[in-house]
N, C-alpha and C positions, 0 to 999 in steps of 0.2 A: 693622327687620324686624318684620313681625305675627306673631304666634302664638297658638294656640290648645292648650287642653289635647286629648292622645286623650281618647278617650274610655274607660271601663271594656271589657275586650274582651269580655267575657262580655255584657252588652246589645247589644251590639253583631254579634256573634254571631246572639245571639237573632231581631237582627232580622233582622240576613240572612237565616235561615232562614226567616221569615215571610214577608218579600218573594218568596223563590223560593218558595213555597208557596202566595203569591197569585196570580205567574206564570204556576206551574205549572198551577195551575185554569183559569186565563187560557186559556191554552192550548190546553185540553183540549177549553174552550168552542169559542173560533175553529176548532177543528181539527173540532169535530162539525159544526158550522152548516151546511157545504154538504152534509153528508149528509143534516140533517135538511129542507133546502129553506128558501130565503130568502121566497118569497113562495109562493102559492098558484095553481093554477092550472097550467097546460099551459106552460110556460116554467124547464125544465130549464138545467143549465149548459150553454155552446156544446160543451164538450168533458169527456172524464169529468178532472174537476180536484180533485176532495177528498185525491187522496195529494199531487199539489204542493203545495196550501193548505194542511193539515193539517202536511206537513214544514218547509212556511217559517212557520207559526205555533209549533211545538214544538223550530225547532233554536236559538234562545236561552234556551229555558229549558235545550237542552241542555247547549249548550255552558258557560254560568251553571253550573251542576251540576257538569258536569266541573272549572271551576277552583274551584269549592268542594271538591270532595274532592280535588284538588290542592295544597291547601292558598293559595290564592289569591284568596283575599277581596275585596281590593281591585277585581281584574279584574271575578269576577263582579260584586260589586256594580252595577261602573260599566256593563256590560252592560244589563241591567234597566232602570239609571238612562234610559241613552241608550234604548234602545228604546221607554222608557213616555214619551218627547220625543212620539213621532208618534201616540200614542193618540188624544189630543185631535180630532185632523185625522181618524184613520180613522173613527175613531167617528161626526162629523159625514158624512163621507161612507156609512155605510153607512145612518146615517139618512136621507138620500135615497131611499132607496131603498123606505123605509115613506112618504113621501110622496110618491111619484109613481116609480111602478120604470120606467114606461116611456122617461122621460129619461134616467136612467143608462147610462154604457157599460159594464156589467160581466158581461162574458160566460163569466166563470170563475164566476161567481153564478148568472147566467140570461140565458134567451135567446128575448126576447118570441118568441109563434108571432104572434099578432092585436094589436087598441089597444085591445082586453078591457083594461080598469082590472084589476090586477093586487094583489090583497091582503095584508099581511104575515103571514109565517106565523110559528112558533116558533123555527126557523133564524135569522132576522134579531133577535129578541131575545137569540139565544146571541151572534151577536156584538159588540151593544152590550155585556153583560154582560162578555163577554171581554177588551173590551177597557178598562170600567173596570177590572176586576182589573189589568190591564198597568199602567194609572196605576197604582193604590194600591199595586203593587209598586213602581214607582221610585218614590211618593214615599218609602218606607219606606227603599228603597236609596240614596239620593243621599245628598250630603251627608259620605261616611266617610272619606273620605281624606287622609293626612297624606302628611307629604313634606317632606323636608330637603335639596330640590334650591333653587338660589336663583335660576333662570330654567328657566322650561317653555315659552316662549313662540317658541323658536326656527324651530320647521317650521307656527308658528301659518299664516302668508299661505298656505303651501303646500296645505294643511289644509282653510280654509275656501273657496279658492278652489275645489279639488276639488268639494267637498261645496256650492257654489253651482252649478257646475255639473251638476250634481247634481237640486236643485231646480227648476234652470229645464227641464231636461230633462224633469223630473218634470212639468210644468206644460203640456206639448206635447199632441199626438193622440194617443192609445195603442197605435192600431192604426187597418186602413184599414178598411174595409167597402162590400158589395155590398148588405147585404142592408138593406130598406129599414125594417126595423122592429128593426132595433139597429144603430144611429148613433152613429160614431164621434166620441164628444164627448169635449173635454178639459175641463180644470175651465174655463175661460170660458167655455164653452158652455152650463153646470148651471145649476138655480137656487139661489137665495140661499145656500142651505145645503150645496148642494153646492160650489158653488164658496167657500165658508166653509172647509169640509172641504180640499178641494183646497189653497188657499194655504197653510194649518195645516200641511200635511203638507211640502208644499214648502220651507214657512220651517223647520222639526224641524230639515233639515237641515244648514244652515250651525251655524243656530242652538246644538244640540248637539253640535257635530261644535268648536265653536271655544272652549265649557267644556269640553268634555272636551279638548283639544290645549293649552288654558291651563292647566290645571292643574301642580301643582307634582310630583306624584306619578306615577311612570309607571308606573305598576300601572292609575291610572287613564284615563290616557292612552291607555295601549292596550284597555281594556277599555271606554271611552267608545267610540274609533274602529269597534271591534268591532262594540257596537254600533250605531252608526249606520249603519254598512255592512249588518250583517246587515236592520236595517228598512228600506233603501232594497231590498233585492234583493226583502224581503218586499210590496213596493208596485209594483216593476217589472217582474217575473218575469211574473205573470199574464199581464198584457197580453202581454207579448211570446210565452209559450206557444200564449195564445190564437189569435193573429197565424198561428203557425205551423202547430196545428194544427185549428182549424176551419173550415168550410166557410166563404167569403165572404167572410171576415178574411185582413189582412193585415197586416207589420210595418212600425211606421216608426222613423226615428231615435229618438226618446224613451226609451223603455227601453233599449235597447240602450244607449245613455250614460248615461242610470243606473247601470246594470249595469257597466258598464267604471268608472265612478266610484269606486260601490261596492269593487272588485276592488282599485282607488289606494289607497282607504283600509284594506283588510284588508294590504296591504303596507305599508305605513307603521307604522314602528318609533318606540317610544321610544329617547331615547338609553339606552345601554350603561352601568350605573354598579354598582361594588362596593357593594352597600346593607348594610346593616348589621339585626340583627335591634329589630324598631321596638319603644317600650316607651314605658309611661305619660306620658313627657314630650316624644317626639317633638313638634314645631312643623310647622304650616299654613306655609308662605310663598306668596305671590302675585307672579305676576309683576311686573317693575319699573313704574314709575308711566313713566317716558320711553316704555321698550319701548310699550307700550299704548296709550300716545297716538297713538305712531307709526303701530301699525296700526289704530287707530281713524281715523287721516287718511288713512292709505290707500283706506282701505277705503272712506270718505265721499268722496273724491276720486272714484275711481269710482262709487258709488252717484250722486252727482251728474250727472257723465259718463255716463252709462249713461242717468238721466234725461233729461239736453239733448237724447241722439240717440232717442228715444223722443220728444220733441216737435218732431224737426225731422222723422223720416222717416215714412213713409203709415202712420196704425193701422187703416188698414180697405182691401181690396184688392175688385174686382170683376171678374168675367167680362171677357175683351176688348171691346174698343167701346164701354164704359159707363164716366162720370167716378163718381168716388168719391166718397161724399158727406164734406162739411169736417166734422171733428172738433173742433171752434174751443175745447172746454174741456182740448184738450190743451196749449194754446199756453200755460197756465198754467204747464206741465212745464216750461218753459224759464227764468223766476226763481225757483222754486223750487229745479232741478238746481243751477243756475249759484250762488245762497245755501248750498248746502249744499259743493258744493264748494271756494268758495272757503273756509268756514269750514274743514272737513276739511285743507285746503293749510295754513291757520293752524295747525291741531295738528301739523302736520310740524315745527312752530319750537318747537323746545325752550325759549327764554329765554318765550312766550305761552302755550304748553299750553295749562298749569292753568289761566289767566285765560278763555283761548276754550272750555275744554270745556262750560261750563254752556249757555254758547249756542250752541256747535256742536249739542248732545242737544238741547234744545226744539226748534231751528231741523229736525231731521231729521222732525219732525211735518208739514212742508208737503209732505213726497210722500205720503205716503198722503192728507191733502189733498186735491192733485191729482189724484192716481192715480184715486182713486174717482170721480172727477167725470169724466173720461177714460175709462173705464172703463165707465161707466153706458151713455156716446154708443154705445160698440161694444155692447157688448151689445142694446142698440134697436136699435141698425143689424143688425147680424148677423141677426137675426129674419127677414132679407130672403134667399134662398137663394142668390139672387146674392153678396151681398154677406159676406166675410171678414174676419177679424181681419187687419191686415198684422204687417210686422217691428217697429214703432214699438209695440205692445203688449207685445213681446215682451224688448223695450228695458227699457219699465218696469217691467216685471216685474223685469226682473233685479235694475234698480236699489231696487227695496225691498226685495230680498233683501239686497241689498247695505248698504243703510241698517241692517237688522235687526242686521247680524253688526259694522257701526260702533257700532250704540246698545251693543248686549251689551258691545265694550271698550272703551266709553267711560264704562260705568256701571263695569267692573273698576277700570278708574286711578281712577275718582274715589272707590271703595271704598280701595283702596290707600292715595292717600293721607290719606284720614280716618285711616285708620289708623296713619299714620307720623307724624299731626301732632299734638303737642298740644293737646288743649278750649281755644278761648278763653272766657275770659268771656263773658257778654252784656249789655249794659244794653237798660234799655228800646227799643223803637222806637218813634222819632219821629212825631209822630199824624200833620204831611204825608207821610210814610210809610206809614203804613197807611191815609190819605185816599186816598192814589195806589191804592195795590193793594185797596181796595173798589172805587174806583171802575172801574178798569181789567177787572177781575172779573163788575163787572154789564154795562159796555158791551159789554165781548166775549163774553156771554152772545146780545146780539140781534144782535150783529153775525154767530156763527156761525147764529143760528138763523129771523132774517129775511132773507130776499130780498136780495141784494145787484143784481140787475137786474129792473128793471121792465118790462114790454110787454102791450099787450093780449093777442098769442097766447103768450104764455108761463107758466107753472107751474113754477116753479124748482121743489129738489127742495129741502125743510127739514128743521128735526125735529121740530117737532113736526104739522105738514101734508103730506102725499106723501110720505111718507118712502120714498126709494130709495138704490141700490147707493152714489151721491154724498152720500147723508145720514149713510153713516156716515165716509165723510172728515171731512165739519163735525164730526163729534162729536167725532173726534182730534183734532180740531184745535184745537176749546175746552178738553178735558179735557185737551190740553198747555198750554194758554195760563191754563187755573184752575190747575195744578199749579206752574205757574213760577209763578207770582202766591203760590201759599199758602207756598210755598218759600221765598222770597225774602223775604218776610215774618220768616221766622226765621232766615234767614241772615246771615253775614258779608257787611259792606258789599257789596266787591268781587263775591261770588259772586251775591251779590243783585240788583247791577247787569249779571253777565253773562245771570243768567237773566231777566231785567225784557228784555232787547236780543232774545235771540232769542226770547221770547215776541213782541215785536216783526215779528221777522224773519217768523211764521205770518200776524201781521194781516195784514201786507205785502201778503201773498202773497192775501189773502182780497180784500184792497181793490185788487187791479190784475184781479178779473176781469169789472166793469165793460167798461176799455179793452181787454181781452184778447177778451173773449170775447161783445162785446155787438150784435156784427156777425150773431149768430145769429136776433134777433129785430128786426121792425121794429120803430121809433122807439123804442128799449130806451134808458132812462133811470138814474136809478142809484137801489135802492130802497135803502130804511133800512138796509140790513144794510150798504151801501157807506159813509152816513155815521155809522153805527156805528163800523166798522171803523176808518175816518180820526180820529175821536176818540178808539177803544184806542187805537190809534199814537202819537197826541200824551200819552196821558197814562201809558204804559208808558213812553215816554222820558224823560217829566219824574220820573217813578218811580226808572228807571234812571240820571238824572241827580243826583239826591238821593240813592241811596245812594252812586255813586263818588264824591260830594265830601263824603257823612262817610265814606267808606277817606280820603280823601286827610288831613282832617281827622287823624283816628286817627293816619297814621303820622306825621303833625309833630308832634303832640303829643309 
């Protein structure tokens, strides 16, 4: 069992009350902003919205309050906690709207009259403001909770599946629209930063909603779900308002299943248990290392799954009588989903877990990979008014939601069981060992970052040249593939060779999209980042093969 001391209650205390009091400010800001005007200019909200805005920005600081003088700490706390999840996400999106307000769809904010470039006024720095406060209160507030339950993990799938759909709902049209100068855009629609904003907010969800449902504590449990439900209603209510009551707007599924989400999780109970009054020596426990695994292979099963049919079926839809143009960097989704899966299927085998989990978590780095290369195509495309997002985006979408809420309890088990196992020793590492992982480290530096297809009409997307929406896949993708590398470098043999494999399993995925994807451009040849990538490959495995034969070494000895 792991454990941790409480903490003194009186700090602890302390800080609670700071946190609701950075909240509370928090609050106060977001709840002025629409009064004070986000932008300048002749572009009022569609509809009078400062008592709705104002009431979903200040009802968790209230309700935070009420289980404080309730004597309820724990809840509040994890209120706060959960809540300052989606800060991050909002905040990028309201900054959009200082960059370019005419793109936003935010009609509880404003509501273009002309294509008058539009200024930001004082309102939209209350709300950046605001909604740092909302972080700086949860980070104050997380972190408190103890608990002498020895599984929390029970209604976990129940939980995040909710609260994925959720996200992806969140991710849809918000509303319909007539009028031609506020345009129904969702986050794939925005630019960089907004759709930044958008995914941020979408991912909050699972993401928070499956540490707060894992936890051992049900003070926290329910005061996390609280949360999350409360900021999901606080991001879906607008729109659907909007929809309802102003001119030329209308409602679509999106919120409204949020909202229904949302309502699953404000019902959702911890379990029932006689607790006992907590004191100085109360114990952390974490859920079980099997459990974890288990839904982390779930959960990567689907994520997987979710990917494959995202690259079989259409990401781009058009008007009748017109062919849709080929998305060929989605075809990528299909070894990537299919790698992730099956490793996911492997952490369902209790006797392999622990041995597959390092390279199931590297290996979940080839969907965003993908995705954003995928991703880029529709977005060009889309630009075309004919031309839509189809279901096959919507696919993917899902499944990196899904991937996000795999990494989360696959990073718990392996916290777990560091913590159940005893430190081995270390001896040195062998210098063809760390030959391998220099080397492996610099190849896969040019492999993410040169060309992996050559053509005259072509301008692949890099990083350090055109850097677009697909440039920041390669970046995940290196910076999982330098981390397993620096990792494994200080790791135990065995875990060293799992993560040496699915660092592997990224190149893979990098070096098949020559054949995949080279049908886009004529006579496409395969540029240096293709034989890059084919030399990480060879010398990640001979890495990976070096260290399972000193495990294997080790245990004869």
């Amino acid at each position: 069992m792991t454990s941790t001391r409480l903490e003194s209650p009186q700090p602890v205390a302390a800080r609670l009350r700071s946190a609701w009091g950075l909240a509370a400010g928090g609050a106060v800001l977001l709840a002025a902003a629409p009064l004070v005007g986000v932008v300048g200019g002749s572009a009022p909200p569609a509809f009078t919205s400062w008592p709705l805005l104002a009431a979903l920005a200040l009802l968790p600081v209230v309700v935070s309050g009420v289980l404080m003088t309730r004597g309820r700490p724990l809840v509040a706390a994890a209120v706060l906690a959960a809540v300052a999840a989606f800060a991050p996400g909002r905040l990028l999106s309201d900054l959009q709207i200082g960059l370019d307000a005419l793109a936003v769809s935010r009609p509880e904010l404003l509501r273009p009259r002309s294509l008058d470039p539009l200024d930001p006024s004082a309102g939209l720095w209350l709300l950046i403001a605001g909604h740092l406060l909302t972080l700086a209160a949860g980070v104050l507030a997380a972190n408190r909770s103890v608990g002498d339950e020895a599984d929390a993990s029970d209604k976990l799938i129940r939980v995040v599946l909710v609260s994925a759909f959720a996200a992806i709902s969140l991710l849809g049209t918000p509303f319909t629209s007539t009028d031609v100068l506020l345009l129904a855009h969702g986050p794939w629609d925005l630019p960089l930063i907004g759709l930044a904003g958008g995914l941020l907010v979408a991912a909050a969800a699972p993401l928070a909603a499956a540490l707060s449902a894992s936890s051992t504590e049900p003070d926290t449990r329910r005061g996390g779900l609280i949360g999350v439900a409360l900021a999901i209603i606080a991001v879906a209510a607008p729109p659907l308002v909007a929809g309802l009551a102003a001119d030329g707007l209308g409602v679509t599924w999106g919120p409204i299943a949020a909202l229904v989400a949302a309502a699953l999780l404000l019902l959702e109970h911890p379990d029932r248990t006689v607790r006992a009054e907590q004191d100085e020596k109360a114990e952390l426990t974490l859920p079980g290392t099997a459990r974890m695994h288990a839904v982390a292979g779930v959960f990567g099963v689907l994520a997987g799954a979710a990917t494959v049919v995202g690259a079989l079926v259409p990401q781009l839809t058009v008007t009748a009588g017109l062919t849709a143009p080929e998305n060929y960097a989605a075809k990528l989704l299909l070894p990537a989903g299919v790698a992730v899966a099956v490793l996911g299927a492997w952490l369902l085998a209790r006797g392999v877990a622990a041995a597959v989990r390092p390279t199931f978590l590297v290996s979940l780095a080839a969907l965003p990979l993908t995705a954003a290369a995928a991703l880029d195509t529709v977005l060009a495309a889309t630009q075309i008014a004919v031309v839509q997002p189809g279901p096959g985006i919507w696919a993917m979408a899902g499944g990196l939601v899904l991937a996000a809420v795999a990494g989360v309890c696959g990073a718990v088990a392996g916290a777990v069981e560091r913590e159940d196992t005893e430190p081995e020793p270390r001896g040195e590492t062998p210098v063809p060992v760390l030959a391998t992982a220099f080397g492996a480290g610099l190849l896969a530096v040019g492999a993410f970052a040169l060309p992996a297809v050559k053509a005259a009409d072509l301008v692949a997307p890099g990083l350090f040249t055109n850097f677009q929406v697909a440039s920041w896949g390669l970046l995940i993708g290196l910076l999982a593939v330098l981390a397993a590398v620096a990792l494994a470098v200080n790791s135990r043999p065995p875990r060293a060779a799992a993560l040496l494999s699915g660092a592997a399993v990224v190149v893979v995925v990098r070096l098949l999209e020559l054949p995949l994807t080279g049908a886009r451009a004529a006579d496409a040849s395969a540029g240096p980042g293709t034989w890059l990538a084919a030399a990480t490959v060879v010398v990640l495995l001979i890495g990976a093969a070096l260290r399972a034969a000193e495990g294997s070494k080790g245990r004869s000895a």
